[in-house]
C-alpha angles and dihedrals in degrees: 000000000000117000087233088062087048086061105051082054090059092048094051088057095049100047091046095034112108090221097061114082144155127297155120104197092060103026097145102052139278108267104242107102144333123256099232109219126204109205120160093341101310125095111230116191128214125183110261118235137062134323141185129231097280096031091057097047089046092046093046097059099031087056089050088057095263115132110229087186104242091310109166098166152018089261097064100022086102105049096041096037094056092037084062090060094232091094142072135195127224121174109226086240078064107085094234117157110217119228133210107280090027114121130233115206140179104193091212100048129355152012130198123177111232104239096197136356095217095069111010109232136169134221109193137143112232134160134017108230100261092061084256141107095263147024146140113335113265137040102301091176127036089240100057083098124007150149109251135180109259113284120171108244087187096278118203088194160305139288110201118202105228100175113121103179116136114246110237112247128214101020132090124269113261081246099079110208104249114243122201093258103058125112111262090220114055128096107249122251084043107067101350101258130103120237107195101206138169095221117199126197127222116257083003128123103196117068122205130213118237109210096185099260096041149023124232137179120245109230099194152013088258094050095052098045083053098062090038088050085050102044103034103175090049105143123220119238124195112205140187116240090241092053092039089058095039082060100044085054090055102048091052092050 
């Protein structure tokens, strides 16, 4: 089996799993736990709680081992993830079929992953229940996320996933699941817990949010005050540029 397969499983989970809503203040879960996912004989794990469209996308092949190159939205999910070279462009005046696993993505908006070209069908995440941006954890719905039949959104394009390293079989995910035991502060895949950090480098503007698994850059001041407003006790961390990239090498390992 294909990462990319192993993707489209993820994102599957996440769009018909009853724990996986709609949001964008905590996109990126919710911190309690991880789902632990059995696909071809290795457990993958993805943060419970909810998601929004490019979150979910971005969860869904990062947790399958595909660098998605530090994409945090649908704004700059064109330009990292192709700079990652797992990743083409096709301009929807291309022609181009998109295949299960394939991305369609309007840079402005949304995202959604094609779950299969016969028929076409979508997997996104779209709407809280209460037609906002954010509600109680959880598909409260049935909608929040779904599969659909195609529909042009409209889509500026697509990403086509064009990794073809084999998934591992048999062994764990380089995300191990948390137990209640673990330690609250230690980086995961070393000890088996998760740190949540803002991490700061030194003689660097732009700071990044480690999620326990990966790291990922904070575009703006209200990104940033979310995830501090969520996770209250996140401790700060100020890194060299030779460490900070020491780490960022071991978590995409």
């Amino acid at each position: 089996m294909l990462k990319k397969q192993v993707a489209v499983e993820l994102m599957k989970h996440l769009a018909t799993h009853d724990w996986h809503g709609y949001s964008q203040v905590s996109r990126w879960g919710d911190g309690e736990g991880t789902c632990d996912i059995d696909i071809g004989g290795k457990v993958y794990h993805l943060e419970q709680g909810d998601r929004d469209c490019s979150s979910a996308v971005i969860s869904a092949y990062e947790a399958a081992g595909i660098n998605c190159g530090g994409a945090t939205y649908t704004g700059n999910m064109r330009q990292l993830m192709r700079g990652t070279g797992n990743f083409r462009w096709h301009p929807m005046s291309s022609g181009y079929v998109a295949q299960a696993g394939d991305i369609y993505l309007n840079e402005a908006c949304h995202t959604a992953m094609c779950l299969s070209a016969v028929p076409d069908m979508l997997m996104e995440f779209a709407i809280s229940e209460n037609g906002g941006i954010d509600g109680a954890e959880g598909d409260q719905t049935g909608h929040e996320s779904h599969i659909r039949e195609y529909y042009n959104y409209p889509w500026d394009g697509i990403l086509e996933c064009i990794n073809r390293e084999e998934a591992q079989t048999g062994t764990a995910s380089n995300a191990p699941a948390s137990t209640d035991n673990s330690p609250a502060n230690t980086i995961a895949g070393l000890t088996g817990g998760a740190t949540r950090a803002i991490l700061v480098v030194t003689d660097q503007e732009e700071q990044y949010y480690l999620d326990g698994h990966t790291i990922r850059p904070i575009g703006t001041i209200a990104e940033l005050e979310a995830i501090k407003n969520i996770y209250k006790d996140m401790p700060t961390i100020t890194l060299s540029k030779n460490h900070f990239q020491d780490l960022k090498d071991l978590l995409n390992r």
